[in-house]
C-alpha positions in Angstrom: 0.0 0.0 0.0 1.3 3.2 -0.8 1.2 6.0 1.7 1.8 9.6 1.0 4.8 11.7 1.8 4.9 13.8 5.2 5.4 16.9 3.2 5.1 17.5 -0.7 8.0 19.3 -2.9 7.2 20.8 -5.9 6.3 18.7 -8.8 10.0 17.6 -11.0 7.9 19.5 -13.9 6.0 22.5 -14.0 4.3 24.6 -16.6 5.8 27.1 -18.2 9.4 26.9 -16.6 12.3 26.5 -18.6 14.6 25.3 -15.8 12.4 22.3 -15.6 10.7 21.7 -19.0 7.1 20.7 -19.8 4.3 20.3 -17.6 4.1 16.4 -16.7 0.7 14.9 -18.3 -2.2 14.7 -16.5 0.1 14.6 -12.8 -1.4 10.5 -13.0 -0.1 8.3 -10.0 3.3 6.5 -10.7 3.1 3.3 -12.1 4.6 1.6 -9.7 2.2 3.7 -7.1 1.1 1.0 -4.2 4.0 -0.7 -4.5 6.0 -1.2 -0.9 9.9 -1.0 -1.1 12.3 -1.4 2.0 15.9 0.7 1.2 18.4 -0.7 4.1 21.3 -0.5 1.5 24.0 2.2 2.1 25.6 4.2 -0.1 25.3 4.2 -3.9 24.3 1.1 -5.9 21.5 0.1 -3.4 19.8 3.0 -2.6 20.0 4.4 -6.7 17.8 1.6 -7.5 15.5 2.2 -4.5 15.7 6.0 -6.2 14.8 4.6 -9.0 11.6 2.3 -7.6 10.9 5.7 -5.7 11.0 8.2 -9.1 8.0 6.2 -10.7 5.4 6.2 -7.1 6.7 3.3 -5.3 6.4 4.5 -1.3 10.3 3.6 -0.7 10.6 3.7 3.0 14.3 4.1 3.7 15.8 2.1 6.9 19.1 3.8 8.6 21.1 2.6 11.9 20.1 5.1 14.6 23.6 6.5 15.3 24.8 5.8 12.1 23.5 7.2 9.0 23.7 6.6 5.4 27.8 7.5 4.6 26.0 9.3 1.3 24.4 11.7 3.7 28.0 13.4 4.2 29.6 12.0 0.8 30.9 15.2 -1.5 30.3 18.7 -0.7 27.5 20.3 1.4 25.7 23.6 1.7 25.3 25.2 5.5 26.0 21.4 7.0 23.6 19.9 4.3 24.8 16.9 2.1 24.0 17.8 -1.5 24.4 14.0 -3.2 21.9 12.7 -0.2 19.1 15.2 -1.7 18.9 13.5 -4.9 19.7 10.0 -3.5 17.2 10.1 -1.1 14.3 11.3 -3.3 10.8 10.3 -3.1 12.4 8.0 0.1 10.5 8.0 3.3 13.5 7.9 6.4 13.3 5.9 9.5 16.3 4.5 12.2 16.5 0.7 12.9 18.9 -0.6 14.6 18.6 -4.2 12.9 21.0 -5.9 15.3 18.9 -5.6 18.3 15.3 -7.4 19.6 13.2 -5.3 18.9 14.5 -3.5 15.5 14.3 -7.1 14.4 11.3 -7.2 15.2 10.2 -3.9 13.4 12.1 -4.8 10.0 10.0 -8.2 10.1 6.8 -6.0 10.4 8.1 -4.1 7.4 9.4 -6.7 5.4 5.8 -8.3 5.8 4.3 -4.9 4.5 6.7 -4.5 1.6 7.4 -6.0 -2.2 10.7 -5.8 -2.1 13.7 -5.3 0.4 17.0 -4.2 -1.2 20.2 -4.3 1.3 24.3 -4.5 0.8 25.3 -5.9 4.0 28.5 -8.5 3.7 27.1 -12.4 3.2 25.7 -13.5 6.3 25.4 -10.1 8.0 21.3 -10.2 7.8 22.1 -14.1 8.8 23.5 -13.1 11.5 20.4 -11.1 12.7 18.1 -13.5 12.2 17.0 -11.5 9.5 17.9 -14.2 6.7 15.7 -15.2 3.0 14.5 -17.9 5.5 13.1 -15.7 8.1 12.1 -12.6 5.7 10.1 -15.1 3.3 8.2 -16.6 6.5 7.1 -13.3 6.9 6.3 -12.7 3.5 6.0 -15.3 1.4 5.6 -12.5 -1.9 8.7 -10.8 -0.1 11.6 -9.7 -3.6 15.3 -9.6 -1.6 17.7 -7.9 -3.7 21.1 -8.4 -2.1 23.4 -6.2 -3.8 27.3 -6.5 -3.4 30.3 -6.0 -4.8 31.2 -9.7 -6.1 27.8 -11.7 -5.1 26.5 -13.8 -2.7 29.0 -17.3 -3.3 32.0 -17.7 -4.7 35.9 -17.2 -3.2 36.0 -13.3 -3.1 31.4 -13.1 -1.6 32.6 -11.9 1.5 35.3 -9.6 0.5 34.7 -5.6 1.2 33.9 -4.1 -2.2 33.2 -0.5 -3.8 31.8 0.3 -7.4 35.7 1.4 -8.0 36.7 -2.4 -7.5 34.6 -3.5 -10.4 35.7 -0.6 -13.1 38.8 -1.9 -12.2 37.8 -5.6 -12.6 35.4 -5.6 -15.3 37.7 -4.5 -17.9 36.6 -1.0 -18.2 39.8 0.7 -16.4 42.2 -1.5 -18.5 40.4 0.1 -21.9 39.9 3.6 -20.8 43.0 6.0 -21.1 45.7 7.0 -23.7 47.5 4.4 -25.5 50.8 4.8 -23.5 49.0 6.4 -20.1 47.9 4.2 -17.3 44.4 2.5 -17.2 41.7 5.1 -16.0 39.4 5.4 -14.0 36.0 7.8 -13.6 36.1 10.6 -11.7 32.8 9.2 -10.6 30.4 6.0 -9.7 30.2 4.2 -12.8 30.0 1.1 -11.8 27.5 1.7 -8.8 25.0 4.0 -11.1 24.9 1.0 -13.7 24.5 -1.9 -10.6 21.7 0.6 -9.6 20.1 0.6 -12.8 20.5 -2.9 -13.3 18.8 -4.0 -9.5 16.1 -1.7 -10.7 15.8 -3.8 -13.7 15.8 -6.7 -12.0 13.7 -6.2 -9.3 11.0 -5.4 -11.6 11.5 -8.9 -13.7 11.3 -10.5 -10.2 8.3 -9.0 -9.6 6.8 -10.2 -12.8 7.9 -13.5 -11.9 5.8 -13.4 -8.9 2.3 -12.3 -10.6 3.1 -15.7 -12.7 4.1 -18.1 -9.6 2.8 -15.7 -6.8 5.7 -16.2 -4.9 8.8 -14.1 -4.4 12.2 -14.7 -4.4 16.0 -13.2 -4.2 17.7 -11.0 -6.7 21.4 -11.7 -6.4 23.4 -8.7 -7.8 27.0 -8.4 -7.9 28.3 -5.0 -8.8 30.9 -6.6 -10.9 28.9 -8.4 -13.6 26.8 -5.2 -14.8 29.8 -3.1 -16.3 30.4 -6.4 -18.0 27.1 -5.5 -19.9 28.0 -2.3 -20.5 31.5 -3.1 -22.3 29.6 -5.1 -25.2 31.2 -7.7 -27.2 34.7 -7.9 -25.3 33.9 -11.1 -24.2 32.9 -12.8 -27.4 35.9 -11.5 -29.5 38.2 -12.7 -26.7 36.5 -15.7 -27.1 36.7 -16.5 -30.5 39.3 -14.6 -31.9 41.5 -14.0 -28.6 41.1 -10.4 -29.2 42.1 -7.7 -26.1 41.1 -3.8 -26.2 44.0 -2.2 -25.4 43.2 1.9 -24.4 43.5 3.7 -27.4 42.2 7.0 -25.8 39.0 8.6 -27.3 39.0 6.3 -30.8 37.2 3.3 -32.1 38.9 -0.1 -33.2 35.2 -0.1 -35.2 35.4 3.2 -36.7 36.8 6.6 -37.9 36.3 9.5 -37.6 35.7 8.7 -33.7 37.7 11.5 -31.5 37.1 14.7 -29.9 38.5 17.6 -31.8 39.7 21.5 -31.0 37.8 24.2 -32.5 39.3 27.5 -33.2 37.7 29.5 -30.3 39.2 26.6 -27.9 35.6 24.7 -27.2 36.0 20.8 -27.8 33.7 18.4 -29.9 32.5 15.1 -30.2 32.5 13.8 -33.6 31.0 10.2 -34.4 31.2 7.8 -37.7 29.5 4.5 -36.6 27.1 4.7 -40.2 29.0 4.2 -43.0 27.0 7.2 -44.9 27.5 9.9 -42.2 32.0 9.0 -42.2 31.3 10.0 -46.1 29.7 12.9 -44.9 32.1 14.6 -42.7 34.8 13.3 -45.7 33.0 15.5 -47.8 32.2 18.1 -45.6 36.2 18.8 -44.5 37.1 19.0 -48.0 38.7 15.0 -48.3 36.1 13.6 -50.8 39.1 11.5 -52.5 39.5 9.7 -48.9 35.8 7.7 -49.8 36.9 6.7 -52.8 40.1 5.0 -50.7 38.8 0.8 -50.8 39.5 0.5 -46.8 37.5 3.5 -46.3 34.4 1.0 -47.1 34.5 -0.6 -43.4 34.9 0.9 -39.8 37.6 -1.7 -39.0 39.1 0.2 -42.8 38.6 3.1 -41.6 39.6 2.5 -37.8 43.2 1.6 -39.6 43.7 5.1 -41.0 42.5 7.0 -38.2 45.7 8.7 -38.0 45.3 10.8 -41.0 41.4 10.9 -40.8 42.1 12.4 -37.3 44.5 14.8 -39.1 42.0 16.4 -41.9 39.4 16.1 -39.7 41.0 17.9 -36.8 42.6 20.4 -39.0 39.3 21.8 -40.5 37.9 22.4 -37.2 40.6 23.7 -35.8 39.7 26.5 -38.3 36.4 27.4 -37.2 34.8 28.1 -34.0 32.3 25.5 -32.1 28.7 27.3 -33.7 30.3 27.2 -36.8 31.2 23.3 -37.1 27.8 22.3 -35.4 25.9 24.2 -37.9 28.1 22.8 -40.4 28.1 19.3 -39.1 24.2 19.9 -39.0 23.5 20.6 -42.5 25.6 17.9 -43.6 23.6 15.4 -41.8 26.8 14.6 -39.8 27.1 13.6 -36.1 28.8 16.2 -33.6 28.4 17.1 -30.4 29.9 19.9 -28.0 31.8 18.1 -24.8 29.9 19.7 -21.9 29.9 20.3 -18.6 27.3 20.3 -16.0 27.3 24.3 -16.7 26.5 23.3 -20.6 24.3 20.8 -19.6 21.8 23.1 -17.5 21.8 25.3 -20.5 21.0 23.4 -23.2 17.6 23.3 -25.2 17.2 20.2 -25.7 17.9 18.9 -22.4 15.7 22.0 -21.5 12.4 20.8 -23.8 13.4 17.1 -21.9 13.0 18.3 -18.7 15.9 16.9 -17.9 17.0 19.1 -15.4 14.1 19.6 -12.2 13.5 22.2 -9.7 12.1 21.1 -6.7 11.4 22.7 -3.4 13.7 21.3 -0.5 13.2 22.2 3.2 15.9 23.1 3.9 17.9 24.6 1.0 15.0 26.0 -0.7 14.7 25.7 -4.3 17.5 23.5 -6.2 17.8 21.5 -9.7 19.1 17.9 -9.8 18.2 15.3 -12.8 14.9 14.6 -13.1 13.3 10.8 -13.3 15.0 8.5 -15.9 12.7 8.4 -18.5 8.9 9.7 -19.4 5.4 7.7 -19.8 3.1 9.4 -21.4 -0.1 8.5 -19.3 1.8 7.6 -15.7 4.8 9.6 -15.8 7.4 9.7 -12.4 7.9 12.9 -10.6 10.3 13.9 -7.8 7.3 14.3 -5.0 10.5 15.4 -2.3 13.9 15.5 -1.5 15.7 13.6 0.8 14.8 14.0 4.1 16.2 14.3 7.0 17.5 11.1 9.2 14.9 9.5 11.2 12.3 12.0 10.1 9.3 9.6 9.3 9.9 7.1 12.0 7.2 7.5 14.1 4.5 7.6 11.4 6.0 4.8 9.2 5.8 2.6 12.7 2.6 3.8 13.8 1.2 2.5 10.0 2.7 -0.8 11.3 0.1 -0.7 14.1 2.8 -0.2 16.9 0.9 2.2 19.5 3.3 5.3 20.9 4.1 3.6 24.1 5.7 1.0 22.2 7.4 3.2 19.9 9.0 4.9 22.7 9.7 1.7 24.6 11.8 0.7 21.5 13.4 4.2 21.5 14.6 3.1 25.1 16.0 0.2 23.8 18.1 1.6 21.4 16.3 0.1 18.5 15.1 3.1 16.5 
């Protein structure tokens, strides 16, 4: 059942403002409005698929150790002792303190869980074992119950119990050893990668558990290891190892599939993305820099052809832009039905129209910071769109309600206070 928020934010979209694009159809409930979801995962992979649940109406009530909050509250910078990342982490998220290692906050995550479609936690192997809190005694309770356990290398296996970070499998799934210059080391993002895709992914699979569970009508665990997604994400390494014995290496911002694939200097200093997957649109920019002889060249007839001459695509490529200024080549690149693209930054991003008509970029109304963008929800329906209903809230803040909707009278709620369990 889905219960609505203690306070609501502004809507992600409202009419006629720019900073937040079009008005969201017919404000309809989220589609996923009446589902339950219980958030006791820390940090990043976790919680962004609880976001994620959260984004499209499911009421994600968000369970954090009483002394101990989420590290993400303090993660990055803050504004006047506020944690900016846990605002947009802990969207649409309801917040209450459980201490899961004692009596009676077992107790309370049991009454949850038995309210709930789906639990999502990170603990270490055999942490909610420990607790009593295991498949075995969560699907007693709730025999519909999804578990999505989500850690770094899974729940079996030599390395399950191992500490892990989203940093570990960028590093393990190939994706540091590809990414970086030729000669430099192997790169990593200034950013979580690999916990933003595991997040997506739990989403993903929580929902195909789910739909499992309308067939069968019972639930069942989601086992998610943050080092297999970025596998997905990294395409066909796996195959051409396989059956040719074929490795990446880095070879910075170009293609072993294709060229014209680089970023490239304009004259007035701005960078740009250019793109040649279609074999008509590398003819294009041929044309367009003034090289129509290099389409007539037979290895220019294939990406892997082309991918083999990069060095003197890159050069008349780069050199033409390097004459003219950013508007220029875009408009240029535009007429000639070619692919380009400024590099931006977040400054770009806010700016740009098309993100703008995408209402990509929300305002919402925070309590304690007032008005402030952040990226909207993930994608839009056109009859039960998502919205960003709040920000996150502050810890413990819906405790006492979120308990009192589990039938537990005040005196007990207090009595558990005492105890040390909320």
């Amino acid at each position: 059942m889905h219960h609505p928020p203690p306070q609501e934010a502004a809507p992600a979209t409202t009419p006629q403002d720019p900073a937040t694009g079009p008005e969201n159809p017919g404000r309809a409930a989220g589609p996923l409005s009446g589902m339950r979801v219980i958030d006791l995962a820390t940090l990043f992979a976790g919680p962004g698929a609880a976001t994620l649940l959260g984004d499209f109406g499911a009421d994600v009530i968000k369970v954090e150790h009483p002394r101990k909050p989420d590290p993400s509250r303090g993660h990055g910078p803050g504004k006047n002792g506020v944690g900016l990342w846990w605002k947009h982490l802990g969207r649409n998220k309801r917040n209450v303190t459980v201490d899961l290692s004692t009596p009676g906050g077992r107790e309370v995550l049991l009454k949850l869980a038995a309210s709930a479609d789906v639990v999502i936690e990170n603990f270490r192997p055999g942490t909610l074992e420990k607790w009593g809190l295991g498949w075995e005694e969560l699907s007693a309770a709730n025999p519909r119950l999804v578990l999505a356990r989500v850690t770094a290398f899974g729940q079996f296996g030599p390395y399950a119990r191992r500490p892990g970070f989203g940093t570990l499998a960028e590093a393990m799934s190939g994706f540091a050893a590809t990414t970086g210059e030729p000669e430099g080391p192997p790169t990593l993002p200034p950013f979580g990668l690999a916990d933003a895709v595991a997040g997506l992914a739990t989403a993903y699979a929580v929902m195909a558990a789910l739909a499992g569970r309308d067939r069968t009508g019972a639930g069942q665990v989601v086992d998610m290891a943050i080092i297999e997604p970025m596998l997905a994400v990294l395409g066909p390494q796996l195959i051409w190892y396989d059956q040719l014995g074929y490795v990446q290496p880095r070879m910075g911002n170009r293609s072993a599939n294709n060229a014209p694939r680089n970023t490239y200097r304009t004259a007035d200093g701005s960078w740009l993305a250019v793109s040649s997957s279609a074999q008509s649109v590398a003819e294009r920019v041929l044309r367009l820099v003034g090289h129509p002889e290099f389409v007539d060249e037979p290895w220019f007839a294939t990406g892997t052809g082309r991918a083999a001459h990069a060095e003197e695509i890159d050069k008349v490529v780069g050199d033409w832009i390097a004459r003219h200024d950013r508007d220029e080549v875009v408009a240029a690149f535009e007429s000639a039905q070619a692919a380009v693209a400024p590099v931006y930054d977040v400054r770009d991003v806010v700016a740009d129209p098309q993100f703008r008509a995408l209402g990509t970029v929300a305002r919402v109304e925070d309590e304690d910071l007032g008005p402030l963008r952040m990226q909207n929800v993930l994608f839009r329906l056109s009859d039960t769109p998502g919205a960003i209903r709040w920000t996150g809230r502050p810890h413990g803040a819906d405790t006492a309600e979120v308990l009192a909707e589990l039938g537990l009278t005040t005196p007990q709620i207090a009595a558990l206070r005492a105890e040390g369990a909320l």
